[in-house]
C-alpha positions in Angstrom: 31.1 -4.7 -17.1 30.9 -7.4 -19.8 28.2 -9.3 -18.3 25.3 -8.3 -15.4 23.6 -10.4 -12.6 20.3 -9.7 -13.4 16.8 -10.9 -11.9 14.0 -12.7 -13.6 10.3 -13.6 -13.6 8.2 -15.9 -15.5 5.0 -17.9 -14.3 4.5 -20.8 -16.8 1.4 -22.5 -18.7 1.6 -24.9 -15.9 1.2 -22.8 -13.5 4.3 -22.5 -11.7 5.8 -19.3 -10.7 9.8 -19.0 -11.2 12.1 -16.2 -10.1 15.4 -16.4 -11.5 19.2 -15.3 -11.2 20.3 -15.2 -14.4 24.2 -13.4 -15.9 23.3 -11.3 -19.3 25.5 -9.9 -21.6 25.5 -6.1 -21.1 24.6 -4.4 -24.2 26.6 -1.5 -26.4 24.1 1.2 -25.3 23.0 3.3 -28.5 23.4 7.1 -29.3 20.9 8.1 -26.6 21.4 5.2 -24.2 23.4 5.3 -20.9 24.1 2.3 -19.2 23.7 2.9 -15.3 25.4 0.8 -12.6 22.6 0.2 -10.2 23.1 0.3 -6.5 19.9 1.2 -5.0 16.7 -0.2 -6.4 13.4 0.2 -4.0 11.4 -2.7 -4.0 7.5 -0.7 -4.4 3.8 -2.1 -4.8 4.4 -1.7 -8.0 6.8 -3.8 -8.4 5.1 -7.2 -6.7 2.5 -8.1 -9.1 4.5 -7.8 -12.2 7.0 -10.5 -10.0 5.2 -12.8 -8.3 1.5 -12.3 -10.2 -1.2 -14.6 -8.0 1.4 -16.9 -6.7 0.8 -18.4 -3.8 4.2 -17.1 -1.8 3.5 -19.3 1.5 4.4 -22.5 -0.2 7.2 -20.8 -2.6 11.0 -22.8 -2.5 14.3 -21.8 -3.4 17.0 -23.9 -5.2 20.6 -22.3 -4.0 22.7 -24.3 -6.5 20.5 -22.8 -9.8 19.3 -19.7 -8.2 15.9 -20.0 -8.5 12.4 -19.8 -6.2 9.4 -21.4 -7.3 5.9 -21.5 -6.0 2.6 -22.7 -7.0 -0.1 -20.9 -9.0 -3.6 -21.6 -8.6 -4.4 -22.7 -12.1 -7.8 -20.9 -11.8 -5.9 -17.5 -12.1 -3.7 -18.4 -15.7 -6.3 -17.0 -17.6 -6.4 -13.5 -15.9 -2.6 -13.8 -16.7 -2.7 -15.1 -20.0 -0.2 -12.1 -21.5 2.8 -13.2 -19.9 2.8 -17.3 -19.4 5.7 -18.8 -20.6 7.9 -15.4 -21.0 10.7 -14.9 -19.3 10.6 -10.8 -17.8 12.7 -8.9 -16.3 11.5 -6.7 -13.2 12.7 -3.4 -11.1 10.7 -0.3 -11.8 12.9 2.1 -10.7 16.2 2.4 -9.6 19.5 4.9 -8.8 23.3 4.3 -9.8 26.3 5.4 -11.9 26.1 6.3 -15.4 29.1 4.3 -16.2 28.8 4.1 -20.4 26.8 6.4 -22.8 25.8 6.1 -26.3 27.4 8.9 -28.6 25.2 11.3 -28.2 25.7 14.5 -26.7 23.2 14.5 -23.8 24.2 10.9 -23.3 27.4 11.7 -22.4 27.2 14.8 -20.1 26.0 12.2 -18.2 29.1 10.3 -17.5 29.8 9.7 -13.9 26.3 11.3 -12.9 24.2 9.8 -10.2 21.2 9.1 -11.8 17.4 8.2 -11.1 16.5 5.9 -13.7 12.8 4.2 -14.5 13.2 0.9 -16.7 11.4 -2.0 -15.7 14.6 -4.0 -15.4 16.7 -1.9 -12.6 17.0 -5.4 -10.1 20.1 -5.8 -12.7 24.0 -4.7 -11.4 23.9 -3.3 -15.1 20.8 -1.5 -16.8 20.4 0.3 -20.1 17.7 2.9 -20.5 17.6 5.9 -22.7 19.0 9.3 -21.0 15.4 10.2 -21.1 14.9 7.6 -18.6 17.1 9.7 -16.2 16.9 12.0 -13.9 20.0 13.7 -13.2 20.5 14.2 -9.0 22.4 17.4 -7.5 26.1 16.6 -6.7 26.4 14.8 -3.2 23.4 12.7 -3.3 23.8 9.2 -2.8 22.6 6.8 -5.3 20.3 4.9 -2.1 18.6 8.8 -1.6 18.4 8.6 -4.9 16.1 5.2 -5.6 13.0 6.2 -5.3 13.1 9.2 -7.8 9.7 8.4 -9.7 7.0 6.3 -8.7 6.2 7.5 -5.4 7.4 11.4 -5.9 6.1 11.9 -9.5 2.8 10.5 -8.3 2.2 13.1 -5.7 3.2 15.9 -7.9 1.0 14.3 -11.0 -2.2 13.9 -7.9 -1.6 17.6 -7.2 -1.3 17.9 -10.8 -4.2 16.3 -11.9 -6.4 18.5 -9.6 -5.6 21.8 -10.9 -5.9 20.2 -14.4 -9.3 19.0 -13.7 -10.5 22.1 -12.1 -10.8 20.9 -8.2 -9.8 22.4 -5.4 -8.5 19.7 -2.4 -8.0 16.2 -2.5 -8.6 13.0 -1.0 -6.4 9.9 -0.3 -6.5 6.5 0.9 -3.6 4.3 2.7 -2.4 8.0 3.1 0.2 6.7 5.8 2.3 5.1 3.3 5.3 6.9 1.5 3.5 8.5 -0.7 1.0 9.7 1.4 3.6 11.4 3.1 5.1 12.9 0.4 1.7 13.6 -1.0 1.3 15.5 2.6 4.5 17.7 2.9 3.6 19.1 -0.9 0.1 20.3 -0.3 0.9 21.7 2.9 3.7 23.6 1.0 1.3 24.4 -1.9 -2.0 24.9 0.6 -3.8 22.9 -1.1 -6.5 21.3 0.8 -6.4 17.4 1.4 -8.1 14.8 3.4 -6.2 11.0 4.6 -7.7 7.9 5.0 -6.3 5.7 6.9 -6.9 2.5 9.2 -5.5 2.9 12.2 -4.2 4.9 15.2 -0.7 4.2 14.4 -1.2 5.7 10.8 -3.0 8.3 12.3 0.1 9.1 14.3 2.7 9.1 11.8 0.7 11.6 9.9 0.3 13.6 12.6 4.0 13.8 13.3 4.5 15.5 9.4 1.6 18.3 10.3 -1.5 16.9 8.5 -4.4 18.2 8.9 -7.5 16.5 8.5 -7.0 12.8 9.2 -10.0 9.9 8.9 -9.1 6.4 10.7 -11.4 3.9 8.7 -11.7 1.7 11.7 -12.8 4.8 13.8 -16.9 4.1 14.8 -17.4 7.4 13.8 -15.0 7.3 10.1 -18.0 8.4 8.2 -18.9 11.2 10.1 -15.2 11.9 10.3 -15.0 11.8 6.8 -17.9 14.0 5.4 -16.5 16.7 8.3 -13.3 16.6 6.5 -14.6 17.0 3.5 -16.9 19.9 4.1 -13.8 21.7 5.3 -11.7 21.1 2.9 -14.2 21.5 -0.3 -12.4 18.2 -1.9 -14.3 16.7 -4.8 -10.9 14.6 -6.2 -9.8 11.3 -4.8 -7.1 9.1 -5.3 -7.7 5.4 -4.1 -4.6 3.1 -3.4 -7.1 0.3 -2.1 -9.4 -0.7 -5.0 -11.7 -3.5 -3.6 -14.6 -2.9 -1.1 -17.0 0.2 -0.3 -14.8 2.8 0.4 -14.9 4.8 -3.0 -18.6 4.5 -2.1 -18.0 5.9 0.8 -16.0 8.9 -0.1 -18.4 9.6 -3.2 -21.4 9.7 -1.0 -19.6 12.3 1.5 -18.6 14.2 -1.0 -22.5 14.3 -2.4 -23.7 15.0 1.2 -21.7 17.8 1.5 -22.7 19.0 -1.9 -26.3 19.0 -1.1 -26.5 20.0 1.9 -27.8 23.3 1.4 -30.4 21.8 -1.5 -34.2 22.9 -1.4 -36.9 20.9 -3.4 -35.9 18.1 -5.6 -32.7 17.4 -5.7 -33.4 13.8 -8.1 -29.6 14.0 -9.6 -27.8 15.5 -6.5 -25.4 18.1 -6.3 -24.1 19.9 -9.7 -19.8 19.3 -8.8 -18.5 16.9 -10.7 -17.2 13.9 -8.2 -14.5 12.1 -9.1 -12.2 9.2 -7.5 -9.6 7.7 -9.6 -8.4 4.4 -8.5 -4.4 3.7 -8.8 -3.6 0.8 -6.7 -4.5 -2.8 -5.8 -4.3 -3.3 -2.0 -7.5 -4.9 -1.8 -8.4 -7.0 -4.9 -11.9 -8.1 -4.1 -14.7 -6.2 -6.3 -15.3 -2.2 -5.3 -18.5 -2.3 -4.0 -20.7 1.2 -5.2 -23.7 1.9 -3.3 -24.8 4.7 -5.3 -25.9 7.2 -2.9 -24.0 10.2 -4.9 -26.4 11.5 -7.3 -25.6 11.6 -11.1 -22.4 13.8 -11.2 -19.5 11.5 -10.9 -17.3 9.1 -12.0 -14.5 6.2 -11.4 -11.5 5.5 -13.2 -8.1 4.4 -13.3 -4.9 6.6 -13.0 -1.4 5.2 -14.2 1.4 7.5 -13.4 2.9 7.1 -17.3 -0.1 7.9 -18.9 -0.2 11.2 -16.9 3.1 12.8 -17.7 2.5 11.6 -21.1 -0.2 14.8 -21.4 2.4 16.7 -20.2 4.7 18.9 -22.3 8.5 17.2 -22.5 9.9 21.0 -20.4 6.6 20.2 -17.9 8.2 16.7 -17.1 11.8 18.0 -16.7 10.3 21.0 -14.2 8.9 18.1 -12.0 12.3 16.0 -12.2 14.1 18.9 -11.0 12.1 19.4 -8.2 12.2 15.9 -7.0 16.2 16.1 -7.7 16.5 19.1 -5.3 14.1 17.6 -2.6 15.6 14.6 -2.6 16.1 14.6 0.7 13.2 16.5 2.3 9.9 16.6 0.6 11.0 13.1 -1.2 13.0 11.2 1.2 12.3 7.4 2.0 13.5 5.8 4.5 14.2 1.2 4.2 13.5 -1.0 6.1 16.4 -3.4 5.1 18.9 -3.6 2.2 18.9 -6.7 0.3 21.2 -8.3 -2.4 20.0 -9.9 -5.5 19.9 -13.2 -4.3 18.6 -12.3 -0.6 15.7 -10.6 -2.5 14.8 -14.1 -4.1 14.6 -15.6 -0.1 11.1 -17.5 0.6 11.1 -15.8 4.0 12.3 -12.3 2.6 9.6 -12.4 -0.2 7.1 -12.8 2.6 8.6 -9.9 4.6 8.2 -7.3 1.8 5.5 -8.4 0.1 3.0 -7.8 3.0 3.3 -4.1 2.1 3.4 -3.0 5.8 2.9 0.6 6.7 7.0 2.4 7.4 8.2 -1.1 5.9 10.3 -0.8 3.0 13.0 -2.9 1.2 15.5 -1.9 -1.2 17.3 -4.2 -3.1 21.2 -2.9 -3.8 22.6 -5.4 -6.8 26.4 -4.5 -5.5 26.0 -6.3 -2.5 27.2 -10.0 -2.1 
């Protein structure tokens, strides 16, 4: 355990993107450190900007004897970038192993021999160090690859069902609701009852959502989507939305169903439309061309940005442990994921691979297990 394969990123001034292979050192953890040996790290969403940035991954190459791929930036983008040119970063949100070395600390080492969820930033590593904060602790018996996908995608449900009763809403709406999330996002309200709309794009979305029991589904491809979706909002009262998506008219679209429902029963002028607040909260980037408002929604609204770390960071520290015990005892229900294809360190670094996961296809997902040769 001396030393750790570890992956790399770093696009430079002149605009060339490299991912690297490179053998650290692995460090003396401190007091409340553990150091975790990683054998299941999910490769999310989340985790492809902060590797490959704007690259242009078609015409990326891969140098076997140095372990390193390279492709081409468009030296247009450098300046959107400008924070990390010339730094090399380590990547891996969020990860699952062995708690193999602790700090002195007592907490730290109750954790000896634990399967752990951890969320660094640096989990595509065989080795990673993270405070036992960083942990959550799974029930004996699950596996460290049930185990990988402990935070991003399960904490943001709970925070989405969170953030509603926090705000003072009643149901929900989401977009690219097929994906694992959405499911997740699905099996909780329809545990809680709480009232939520999908949007998705196609019939084969529609069907896997189906399949879990949800309820009020709206194809975006469908002729009659906006119809669709102002139905399913009437029904369901929701005046929240969560928007994985980002670019084009869609948070338009949802904003002015959610005002045509709200006004429906108005008499007289109605110049600054319906009185509930309407809100969308935009926390992904599949789409990255401009979000397009047609304002059709009256004057009680808004549009922001939701981060996942800034949310439990309003919660009380015994509010974030209560969600990290329910995602450790639903593991494998409510919070299961399913992959796609399990990859080593250096199979994860593969032009063609790259290509694979990084077109973020619905029921595709990689995981990337550091162990493996």
């Amino acid at each position: 355990m001396n030393t750790s394969k570890q992956l790399f990123t770093e696009i430079t001034s002149d605009a060339q993107l490299k991912i690297s292979l490179i053998e650290r050192d692995v460090p003396t953890p401190k007091s409340h450190e553990v150091i975790v040996r990683i054998k299941a790290a999910p490769i999310n969403p989340s985790d492809m900007w902060p590797m490959f940035g704007p690259a242009n991954l078609a015409e990326a190459t891969y140098d076997a004897d140095n372990k390193v791929m390279t492709a081409p930036v468009h030296k247009g983008m450098l300046p959107r970038i400008k924070s990390r040119l010339d730094q090399v970063l380590p990547i891996g949100n969020e990860g699952a192993g062995v708690v193999v070395a602790a700090g002195d600390h007592p907490a730290a080492q109750a954790l000896m021999g634990k399967t752990v969820g951890v969320l660094s930033g640096a989990v595509y590593s065989e080795y990673c160090c993270v405070p036992m904060q960083a942990c959550i602790v799974h029930n004996e018996g699950t596996t460290a690859k049930e185990a990988a996908s402990s935070f991003v995608n399960p904490l943001t449900a709970l925070g989405m069902v969170e953030t509603m009763r926090m705000e003072g809403h009643s149901g929900l709406v989401h977009t690219a609701a097929a994906s694992a999330l959405g499911q997740m996002l699905n099996k909780i309200c329809l545990a809680e009852d709480v009232p939520l709309v999908n949007v998705v794009r196609n019939q084969q979305q529609t069907d896997i959502l189906k399949e879990i029991g949800a309820k009020h589904i709206c194809d975006s491809s469908s002729p009659s989507f906006k119809a669709d979706l102002y139905k399913a909002i009437e029904e369901t009262g929701a005046t929240l939305a969560f928007d994985a998506i980002g670019g084009g008219d869609l948070v338009s679209d949802i904003l002015t169903a959610m005002e045509a429902v709200g006004s429906k029963d108005a008499v007289g002028f109605n110049t600054y439309g319906s009185e509930a607040n309407k809100q969308v909260y935009i926390y992904g980037g599949l789409d990255f061309s401009p979000t397009v408002l047609n304002r059709a929604y009256g004057m009680t609204w808004g549009i922001g940005g939701w981060l996942l770390m800034r949310f439990l960071g309003k919660l009380a520290p015994a509010q974030v442990g209560e969600l990290h015990k329910k995602v450790a005892n639903e593991i494998n229900t409510t919070f299961a994921s399913s992959f796609t294809e399990e990859l080593s360190l250096e199979e994860a670094m593969q032009p063609k691979t790259v290509l694979k996961y990084n077109a973020k296809k619905t029921g595709e997902k990689y995981l990337i297990n550091p162990s493996k040769a």
